[in-house]
mmCIF file as gemmi writes it, N, C-alpha and C atoms, coordinates in Angstrom:
data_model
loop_
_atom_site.group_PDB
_atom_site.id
_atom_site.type_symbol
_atom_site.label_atom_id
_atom_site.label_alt_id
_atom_site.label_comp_id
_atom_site.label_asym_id
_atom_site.label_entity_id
_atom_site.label_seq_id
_atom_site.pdbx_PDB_ins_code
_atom_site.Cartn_x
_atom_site.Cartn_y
_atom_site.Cartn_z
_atom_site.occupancy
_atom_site.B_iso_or_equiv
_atom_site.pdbx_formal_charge
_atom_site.auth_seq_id
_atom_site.auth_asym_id
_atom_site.pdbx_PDB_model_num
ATOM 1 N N . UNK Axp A 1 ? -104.349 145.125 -5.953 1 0 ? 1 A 1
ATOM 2 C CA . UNK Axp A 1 ? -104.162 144.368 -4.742 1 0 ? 1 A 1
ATOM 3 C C . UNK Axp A 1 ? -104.901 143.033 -4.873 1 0 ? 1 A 1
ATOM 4 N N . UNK Axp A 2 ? -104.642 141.87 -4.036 1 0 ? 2 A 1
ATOM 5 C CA . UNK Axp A 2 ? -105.087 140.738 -4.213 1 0 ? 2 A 1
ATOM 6 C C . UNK Axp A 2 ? -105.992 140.357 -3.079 1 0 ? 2 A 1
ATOM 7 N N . UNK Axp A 3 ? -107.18 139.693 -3.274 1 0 ? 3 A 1
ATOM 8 C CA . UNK Axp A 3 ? -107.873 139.737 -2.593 1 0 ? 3 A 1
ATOM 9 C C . UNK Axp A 3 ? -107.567 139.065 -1.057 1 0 ? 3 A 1
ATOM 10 N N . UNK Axp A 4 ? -107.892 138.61 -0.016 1 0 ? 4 A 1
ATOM 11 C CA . UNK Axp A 4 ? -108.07 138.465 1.331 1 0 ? 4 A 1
ATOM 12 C C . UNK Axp A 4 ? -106.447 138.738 1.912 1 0 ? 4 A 1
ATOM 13 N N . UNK Axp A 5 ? -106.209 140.238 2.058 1 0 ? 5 A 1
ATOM 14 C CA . UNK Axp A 5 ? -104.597 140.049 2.843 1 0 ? 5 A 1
ATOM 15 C C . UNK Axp A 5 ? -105.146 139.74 4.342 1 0 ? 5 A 1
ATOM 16 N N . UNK Axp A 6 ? -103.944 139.586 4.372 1 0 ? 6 A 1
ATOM 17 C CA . UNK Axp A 6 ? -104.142 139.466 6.568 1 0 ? 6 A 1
ATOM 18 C C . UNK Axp A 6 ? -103.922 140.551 6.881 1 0 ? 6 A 1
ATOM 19 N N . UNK Axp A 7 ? -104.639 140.755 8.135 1 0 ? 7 A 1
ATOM 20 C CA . UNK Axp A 7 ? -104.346 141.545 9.073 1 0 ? 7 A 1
ATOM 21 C C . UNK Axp A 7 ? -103.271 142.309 9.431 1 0 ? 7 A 1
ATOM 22 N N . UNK Axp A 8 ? -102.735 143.828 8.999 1 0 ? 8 A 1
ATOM 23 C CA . UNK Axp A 8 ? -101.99 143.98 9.201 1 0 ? 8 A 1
ATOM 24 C C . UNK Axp A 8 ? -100.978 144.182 7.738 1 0 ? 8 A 1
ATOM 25 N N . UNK Axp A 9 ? -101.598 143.96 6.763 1 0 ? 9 A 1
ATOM 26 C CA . UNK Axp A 9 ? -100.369 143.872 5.832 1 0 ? 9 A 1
ATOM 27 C C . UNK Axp A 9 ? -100.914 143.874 4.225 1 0 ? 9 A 1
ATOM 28 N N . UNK Axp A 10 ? -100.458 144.956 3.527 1 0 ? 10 A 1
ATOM 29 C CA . UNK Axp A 10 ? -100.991 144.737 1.894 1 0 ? 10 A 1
ATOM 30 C C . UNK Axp A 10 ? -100.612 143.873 1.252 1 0 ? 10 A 1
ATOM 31 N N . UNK Axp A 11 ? -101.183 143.315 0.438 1 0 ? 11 A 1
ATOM 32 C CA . UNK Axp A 11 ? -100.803 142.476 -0.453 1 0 ? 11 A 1
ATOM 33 C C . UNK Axp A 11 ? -100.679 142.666 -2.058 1 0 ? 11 A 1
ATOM 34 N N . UNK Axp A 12 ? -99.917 142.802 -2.883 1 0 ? 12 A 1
ATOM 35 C CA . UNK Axp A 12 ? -99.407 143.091 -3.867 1 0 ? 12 A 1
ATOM 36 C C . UNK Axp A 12 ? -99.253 141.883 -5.312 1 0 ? 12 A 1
ATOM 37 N N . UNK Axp A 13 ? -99.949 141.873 -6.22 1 0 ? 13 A 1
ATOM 38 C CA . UNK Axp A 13 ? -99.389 140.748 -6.849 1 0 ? 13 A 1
ATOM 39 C C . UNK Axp A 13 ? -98.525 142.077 -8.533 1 0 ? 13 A 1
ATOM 40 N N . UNK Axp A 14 ? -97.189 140.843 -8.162 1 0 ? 14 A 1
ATOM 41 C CA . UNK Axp A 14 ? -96.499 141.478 -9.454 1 0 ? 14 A 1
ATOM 42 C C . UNK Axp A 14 ? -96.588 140.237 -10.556 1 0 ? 14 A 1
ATOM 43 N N . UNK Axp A 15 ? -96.403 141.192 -12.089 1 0 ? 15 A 1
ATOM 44 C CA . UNK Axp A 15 ? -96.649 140.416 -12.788 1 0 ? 15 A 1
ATOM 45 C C . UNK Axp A 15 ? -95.361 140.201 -13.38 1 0 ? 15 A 1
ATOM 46 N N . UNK Axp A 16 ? -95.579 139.399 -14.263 1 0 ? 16 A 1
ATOM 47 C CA . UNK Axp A 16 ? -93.781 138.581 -14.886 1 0 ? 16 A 1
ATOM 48 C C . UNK Axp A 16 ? -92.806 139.709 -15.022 1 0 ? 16 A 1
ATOM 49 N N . UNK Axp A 17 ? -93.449 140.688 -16.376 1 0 ? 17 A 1
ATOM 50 C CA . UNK Axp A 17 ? -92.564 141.554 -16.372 1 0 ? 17 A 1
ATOM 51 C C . UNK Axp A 17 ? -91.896 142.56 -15.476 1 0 ? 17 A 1
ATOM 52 N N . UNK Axp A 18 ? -92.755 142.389 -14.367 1 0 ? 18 A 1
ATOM 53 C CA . UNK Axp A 18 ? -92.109 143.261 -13.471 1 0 ? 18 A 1
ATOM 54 C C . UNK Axp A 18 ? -91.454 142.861 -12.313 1 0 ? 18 A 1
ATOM 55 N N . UNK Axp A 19 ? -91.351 141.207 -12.394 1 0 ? 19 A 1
ATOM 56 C CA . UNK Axp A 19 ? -90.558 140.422 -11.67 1 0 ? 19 A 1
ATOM 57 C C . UNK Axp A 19 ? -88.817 140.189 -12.412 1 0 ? 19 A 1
ATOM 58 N N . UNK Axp A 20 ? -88.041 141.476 -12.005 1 0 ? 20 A 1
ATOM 59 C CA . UNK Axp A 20 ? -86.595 140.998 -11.982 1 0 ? 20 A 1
ATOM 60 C C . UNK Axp A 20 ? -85.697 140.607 -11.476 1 0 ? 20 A 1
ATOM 61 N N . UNK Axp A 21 ? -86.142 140.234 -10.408 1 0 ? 21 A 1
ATOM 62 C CA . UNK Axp A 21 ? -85.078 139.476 -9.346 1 0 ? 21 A 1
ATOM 63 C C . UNK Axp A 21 ? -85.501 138.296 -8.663 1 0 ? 21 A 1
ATOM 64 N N . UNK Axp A 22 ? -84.642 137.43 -8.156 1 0 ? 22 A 1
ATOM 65 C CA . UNK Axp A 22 ? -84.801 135.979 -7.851 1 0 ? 22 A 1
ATOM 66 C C . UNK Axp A 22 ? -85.453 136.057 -6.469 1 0 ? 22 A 1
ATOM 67 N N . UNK Axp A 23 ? -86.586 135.284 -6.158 1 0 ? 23 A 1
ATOM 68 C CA . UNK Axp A 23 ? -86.623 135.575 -4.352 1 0 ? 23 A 1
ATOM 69 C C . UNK Axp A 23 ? -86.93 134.294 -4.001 1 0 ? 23 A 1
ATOM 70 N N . UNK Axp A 24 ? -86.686 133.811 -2.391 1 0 ? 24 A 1
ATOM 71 C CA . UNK Axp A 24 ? -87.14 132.932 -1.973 1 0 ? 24 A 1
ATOM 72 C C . UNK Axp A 24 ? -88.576 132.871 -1.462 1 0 ? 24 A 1
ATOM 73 N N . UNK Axp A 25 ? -89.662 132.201 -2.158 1 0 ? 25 A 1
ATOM 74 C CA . UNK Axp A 25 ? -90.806 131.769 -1.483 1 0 ? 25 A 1
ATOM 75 C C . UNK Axp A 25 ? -90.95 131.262 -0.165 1 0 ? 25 A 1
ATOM 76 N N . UNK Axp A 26 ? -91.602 131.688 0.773 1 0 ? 26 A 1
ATOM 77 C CA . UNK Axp A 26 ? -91.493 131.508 2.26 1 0 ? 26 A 1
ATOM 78 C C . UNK Axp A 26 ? -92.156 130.522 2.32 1 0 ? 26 A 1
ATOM 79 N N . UNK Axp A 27 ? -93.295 130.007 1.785 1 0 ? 27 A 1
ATOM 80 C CA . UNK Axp A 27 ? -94.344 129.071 1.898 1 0 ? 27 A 1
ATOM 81 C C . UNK Axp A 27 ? -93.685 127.736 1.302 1 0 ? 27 A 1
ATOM 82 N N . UNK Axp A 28 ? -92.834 127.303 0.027 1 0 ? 28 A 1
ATOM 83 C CA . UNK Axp A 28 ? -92.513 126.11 -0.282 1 0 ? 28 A 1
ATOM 84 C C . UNK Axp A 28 ? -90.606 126.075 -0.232 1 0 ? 28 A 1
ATOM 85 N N . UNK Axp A 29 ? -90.09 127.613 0.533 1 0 ? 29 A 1
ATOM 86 C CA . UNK Axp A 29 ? -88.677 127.442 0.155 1 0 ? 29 A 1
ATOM 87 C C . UNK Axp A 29 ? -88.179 127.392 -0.76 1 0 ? 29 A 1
ATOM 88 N N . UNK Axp A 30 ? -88.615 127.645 -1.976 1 0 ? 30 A 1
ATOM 89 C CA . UNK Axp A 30 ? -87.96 127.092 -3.346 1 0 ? 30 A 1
ATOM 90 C C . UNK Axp A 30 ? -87.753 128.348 -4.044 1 0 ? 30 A 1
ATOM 91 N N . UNK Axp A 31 ? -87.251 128.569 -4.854 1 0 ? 31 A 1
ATOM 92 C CA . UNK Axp A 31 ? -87.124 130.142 -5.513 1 0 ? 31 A 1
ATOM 93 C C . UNK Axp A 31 ? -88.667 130.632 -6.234 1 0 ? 31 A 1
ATOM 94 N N . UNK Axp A 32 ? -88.166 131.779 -6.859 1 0 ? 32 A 1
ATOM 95 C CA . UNK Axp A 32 ? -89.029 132.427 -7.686 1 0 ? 32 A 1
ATOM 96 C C . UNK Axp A 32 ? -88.2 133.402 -8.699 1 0 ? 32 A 1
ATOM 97 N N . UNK Axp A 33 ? -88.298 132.636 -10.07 1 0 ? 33 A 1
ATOM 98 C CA . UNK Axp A 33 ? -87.375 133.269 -10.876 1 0 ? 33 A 1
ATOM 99 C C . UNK Axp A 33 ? -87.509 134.845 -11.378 1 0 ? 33 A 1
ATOM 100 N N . UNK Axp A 34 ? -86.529 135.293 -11.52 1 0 ? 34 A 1
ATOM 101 C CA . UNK Axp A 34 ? -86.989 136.784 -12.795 1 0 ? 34 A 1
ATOM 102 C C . UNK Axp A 34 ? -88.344 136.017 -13.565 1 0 ? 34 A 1
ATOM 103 N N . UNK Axp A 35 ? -89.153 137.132 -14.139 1 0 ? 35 A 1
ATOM 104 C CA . UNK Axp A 35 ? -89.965 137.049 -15.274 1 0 ? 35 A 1
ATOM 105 C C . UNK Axp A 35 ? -91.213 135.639 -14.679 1 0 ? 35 A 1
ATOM 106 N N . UNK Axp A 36 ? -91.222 135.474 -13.406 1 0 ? 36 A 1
ATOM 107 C CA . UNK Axp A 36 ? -92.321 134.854 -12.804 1 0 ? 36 A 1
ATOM 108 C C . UNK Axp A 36 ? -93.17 135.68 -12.185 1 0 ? 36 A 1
ATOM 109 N N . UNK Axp A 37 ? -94.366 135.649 -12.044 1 0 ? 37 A 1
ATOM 110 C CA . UNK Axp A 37 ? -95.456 136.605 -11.66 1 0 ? 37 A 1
ATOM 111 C C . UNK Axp A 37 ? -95.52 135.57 -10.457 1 0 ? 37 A 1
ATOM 112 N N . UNK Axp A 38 ? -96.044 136.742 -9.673 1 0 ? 38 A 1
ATOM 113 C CA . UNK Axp A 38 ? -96.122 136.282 -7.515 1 0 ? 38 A 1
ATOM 114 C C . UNK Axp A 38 ? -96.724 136.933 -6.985 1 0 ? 38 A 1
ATOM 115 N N . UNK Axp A 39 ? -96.611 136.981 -5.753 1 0 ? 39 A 1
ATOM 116 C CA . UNK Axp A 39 ? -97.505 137.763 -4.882 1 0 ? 39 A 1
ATOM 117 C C . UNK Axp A 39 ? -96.513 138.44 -3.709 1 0 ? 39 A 1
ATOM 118 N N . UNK Axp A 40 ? -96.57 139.768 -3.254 1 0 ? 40 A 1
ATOM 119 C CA . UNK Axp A 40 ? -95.567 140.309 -2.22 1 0 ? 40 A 1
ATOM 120 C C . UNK Axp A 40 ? -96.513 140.726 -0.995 1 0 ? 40 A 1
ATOM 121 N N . UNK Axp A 41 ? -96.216 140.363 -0.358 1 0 ? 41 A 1
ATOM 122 C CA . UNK Axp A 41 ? -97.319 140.507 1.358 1 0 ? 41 A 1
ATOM 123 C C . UNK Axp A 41 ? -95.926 141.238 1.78 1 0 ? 41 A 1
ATOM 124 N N . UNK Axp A 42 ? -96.432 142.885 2.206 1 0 ? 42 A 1
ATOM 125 C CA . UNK Axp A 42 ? -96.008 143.829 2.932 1 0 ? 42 A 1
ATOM 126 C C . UNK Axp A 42 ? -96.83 144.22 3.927 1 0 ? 42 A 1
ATOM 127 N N . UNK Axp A 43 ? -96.001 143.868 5.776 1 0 ? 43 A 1
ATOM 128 C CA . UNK Axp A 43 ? -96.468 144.188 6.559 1 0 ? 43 A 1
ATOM 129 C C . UNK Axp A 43 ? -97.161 145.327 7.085 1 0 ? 43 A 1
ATOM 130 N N . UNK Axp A 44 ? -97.718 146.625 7.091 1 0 ? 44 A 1
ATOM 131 C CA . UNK Axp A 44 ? -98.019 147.464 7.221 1 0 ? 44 A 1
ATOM 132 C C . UNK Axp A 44 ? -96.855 147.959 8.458 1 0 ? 44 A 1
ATOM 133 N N . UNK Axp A 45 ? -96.83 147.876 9.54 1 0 ? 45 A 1
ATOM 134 C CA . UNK Axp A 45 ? -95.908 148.049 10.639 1 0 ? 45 A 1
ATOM 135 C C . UNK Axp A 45 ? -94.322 147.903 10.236 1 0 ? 45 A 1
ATOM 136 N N . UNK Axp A 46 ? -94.076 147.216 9.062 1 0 ? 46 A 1
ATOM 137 C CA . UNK Axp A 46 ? -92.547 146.469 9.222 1 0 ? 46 A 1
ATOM 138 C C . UNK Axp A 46 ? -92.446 146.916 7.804 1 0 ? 46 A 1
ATOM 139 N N . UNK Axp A 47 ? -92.482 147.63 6.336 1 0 ? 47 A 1
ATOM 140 C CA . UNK Axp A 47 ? -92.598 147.518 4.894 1 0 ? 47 A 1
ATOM 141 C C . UNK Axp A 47 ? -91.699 146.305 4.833 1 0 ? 47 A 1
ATOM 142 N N . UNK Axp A 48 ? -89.981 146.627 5.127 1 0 ? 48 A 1
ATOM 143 C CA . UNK Axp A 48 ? -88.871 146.224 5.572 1 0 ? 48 A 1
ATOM 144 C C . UNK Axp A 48 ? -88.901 144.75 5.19 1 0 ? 48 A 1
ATOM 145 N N . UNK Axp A 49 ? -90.145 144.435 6.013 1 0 ? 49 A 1
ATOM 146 C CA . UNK Axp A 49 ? -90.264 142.816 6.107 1 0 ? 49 A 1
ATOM 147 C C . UNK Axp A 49 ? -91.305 141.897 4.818 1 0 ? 49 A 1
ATOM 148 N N . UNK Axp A 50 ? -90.907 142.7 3.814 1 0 ? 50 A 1
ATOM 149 C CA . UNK Axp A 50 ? -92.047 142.008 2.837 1 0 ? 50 A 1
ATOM 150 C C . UNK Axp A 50 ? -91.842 140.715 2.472 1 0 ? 50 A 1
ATOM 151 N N . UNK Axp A 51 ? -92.305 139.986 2.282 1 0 ? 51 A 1
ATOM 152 C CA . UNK Axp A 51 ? -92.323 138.527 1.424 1 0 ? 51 A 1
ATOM 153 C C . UNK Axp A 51 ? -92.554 138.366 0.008 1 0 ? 51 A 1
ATOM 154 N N . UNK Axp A 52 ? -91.487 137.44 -0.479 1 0 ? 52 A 1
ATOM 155 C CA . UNK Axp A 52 ? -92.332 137.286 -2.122 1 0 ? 52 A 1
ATOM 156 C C . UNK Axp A 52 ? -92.968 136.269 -1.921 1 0 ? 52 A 1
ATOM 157 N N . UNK Axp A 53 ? -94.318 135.244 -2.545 1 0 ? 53 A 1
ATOM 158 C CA . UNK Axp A 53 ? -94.814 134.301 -2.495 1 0 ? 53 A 1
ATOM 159 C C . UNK Axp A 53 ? -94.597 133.697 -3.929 1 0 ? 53 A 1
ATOM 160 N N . UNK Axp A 54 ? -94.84 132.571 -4.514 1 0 ? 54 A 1
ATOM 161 C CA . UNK Axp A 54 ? -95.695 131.641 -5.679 1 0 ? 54 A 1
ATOM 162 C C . UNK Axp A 54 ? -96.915 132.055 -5.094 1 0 ? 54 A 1
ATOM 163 N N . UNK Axp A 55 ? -97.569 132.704 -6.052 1 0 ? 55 A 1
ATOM 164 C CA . UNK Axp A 55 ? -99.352 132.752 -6.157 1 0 ? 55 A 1
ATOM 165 C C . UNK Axp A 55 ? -100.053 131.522 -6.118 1 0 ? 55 A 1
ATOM 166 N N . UNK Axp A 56 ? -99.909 130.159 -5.424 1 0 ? 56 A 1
ATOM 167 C CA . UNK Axp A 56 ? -100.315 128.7 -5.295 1 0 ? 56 A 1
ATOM 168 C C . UNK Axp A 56 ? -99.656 128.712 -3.658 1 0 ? 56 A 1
ATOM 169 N N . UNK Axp A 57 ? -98.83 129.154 -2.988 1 0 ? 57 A 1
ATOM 170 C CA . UNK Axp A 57 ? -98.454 129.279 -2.337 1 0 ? 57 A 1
ATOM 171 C C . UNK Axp A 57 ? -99.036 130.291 -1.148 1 0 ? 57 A 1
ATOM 172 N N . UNK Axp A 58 ? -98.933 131.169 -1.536 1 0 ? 58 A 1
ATOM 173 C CA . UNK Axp A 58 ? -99.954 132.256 -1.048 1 0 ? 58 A 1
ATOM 174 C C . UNK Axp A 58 ? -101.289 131.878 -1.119 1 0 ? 58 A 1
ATOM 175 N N . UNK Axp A 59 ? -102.465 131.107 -1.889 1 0 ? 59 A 1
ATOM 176 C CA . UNK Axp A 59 ? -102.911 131.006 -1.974 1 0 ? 59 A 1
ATOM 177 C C . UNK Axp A 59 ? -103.183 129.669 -0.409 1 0 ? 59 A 1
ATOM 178 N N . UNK Axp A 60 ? -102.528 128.876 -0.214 1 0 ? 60 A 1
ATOM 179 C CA . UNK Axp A 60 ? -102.539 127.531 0.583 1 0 ? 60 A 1
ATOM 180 C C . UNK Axp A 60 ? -102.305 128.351 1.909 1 0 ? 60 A 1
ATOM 181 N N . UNK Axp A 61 ? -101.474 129.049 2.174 1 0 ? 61 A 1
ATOM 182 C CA . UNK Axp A 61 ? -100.77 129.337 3.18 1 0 ? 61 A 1
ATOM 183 C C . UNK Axp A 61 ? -101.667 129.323 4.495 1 0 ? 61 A 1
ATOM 184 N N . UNK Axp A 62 ? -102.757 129.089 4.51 1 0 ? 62 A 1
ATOM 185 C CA . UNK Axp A 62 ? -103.963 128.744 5.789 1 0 ? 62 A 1
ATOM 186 C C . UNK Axp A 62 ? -104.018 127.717 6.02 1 0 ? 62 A 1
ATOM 187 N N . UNK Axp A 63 ? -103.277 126.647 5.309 1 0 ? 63 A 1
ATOM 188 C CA . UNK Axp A 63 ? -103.44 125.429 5.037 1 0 ? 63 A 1
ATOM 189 C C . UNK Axp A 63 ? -102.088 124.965 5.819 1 0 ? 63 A 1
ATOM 190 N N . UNK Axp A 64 ? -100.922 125.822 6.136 1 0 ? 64 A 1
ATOM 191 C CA . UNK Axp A 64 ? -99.571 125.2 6.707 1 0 ? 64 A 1
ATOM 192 C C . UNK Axp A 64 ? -99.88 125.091 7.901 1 0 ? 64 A 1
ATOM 193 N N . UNK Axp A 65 ? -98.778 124.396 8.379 1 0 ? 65 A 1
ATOM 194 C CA . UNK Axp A 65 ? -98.556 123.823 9.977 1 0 ? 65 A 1
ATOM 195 C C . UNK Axp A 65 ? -98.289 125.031 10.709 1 0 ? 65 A 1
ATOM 196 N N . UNK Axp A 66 ? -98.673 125.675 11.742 1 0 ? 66 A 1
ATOM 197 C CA . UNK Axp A 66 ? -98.382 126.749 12.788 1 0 ? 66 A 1
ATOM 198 C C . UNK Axp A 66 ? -96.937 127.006 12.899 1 0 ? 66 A 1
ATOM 199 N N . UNK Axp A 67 ? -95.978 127.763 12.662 1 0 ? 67 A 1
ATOM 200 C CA . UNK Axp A 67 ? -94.726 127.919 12.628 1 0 ? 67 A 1
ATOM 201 C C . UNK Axp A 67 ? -94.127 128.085 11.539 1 0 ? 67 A 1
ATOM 202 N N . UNK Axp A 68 ? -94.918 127.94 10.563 1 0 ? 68 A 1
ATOM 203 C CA . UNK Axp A 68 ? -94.372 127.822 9.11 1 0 ? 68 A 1
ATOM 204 C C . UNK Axp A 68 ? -94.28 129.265 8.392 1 0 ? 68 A 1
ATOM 205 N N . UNK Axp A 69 ? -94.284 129.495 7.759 1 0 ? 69 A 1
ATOM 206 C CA . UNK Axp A 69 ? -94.6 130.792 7.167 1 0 ? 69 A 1
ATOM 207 C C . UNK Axp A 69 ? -95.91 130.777 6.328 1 0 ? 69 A 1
């Protein structure tokens, strides 16, 4: 697990090889290819609703505008 999740929700970092599918990063919008290592924030209440991040992304994300992801 990766260190400081929020409230409410585990946080997961996968590594390249175990990244096979494309996802959208919530924090910059931009993809995240197969064979890129990231970070997945699963809500505790919602699994359903997990996020993939960029690990630079996840990392800032205290740093976005209120409304943002």
């Amino acid at each position: 697990m990766l260190s400081e999740p929020g409230a409410g929700e585990e946080v997961r970092v996968v590594q390249p090889f175990q990244a096979t599918k494309h996802y959208q990063c919530p924090g910059c919008n931009t993809g995240i290819a197969p064979g890129t290592g990231h970070v997945v924030a699963v809500p505790l209440e919602a699994p359903d609703l997990r996020r993939h991040w960029h690990r630079p992304c996840w990392a800032m994300r205290h740093r976005r505008r209120p409304g943002r992801a």
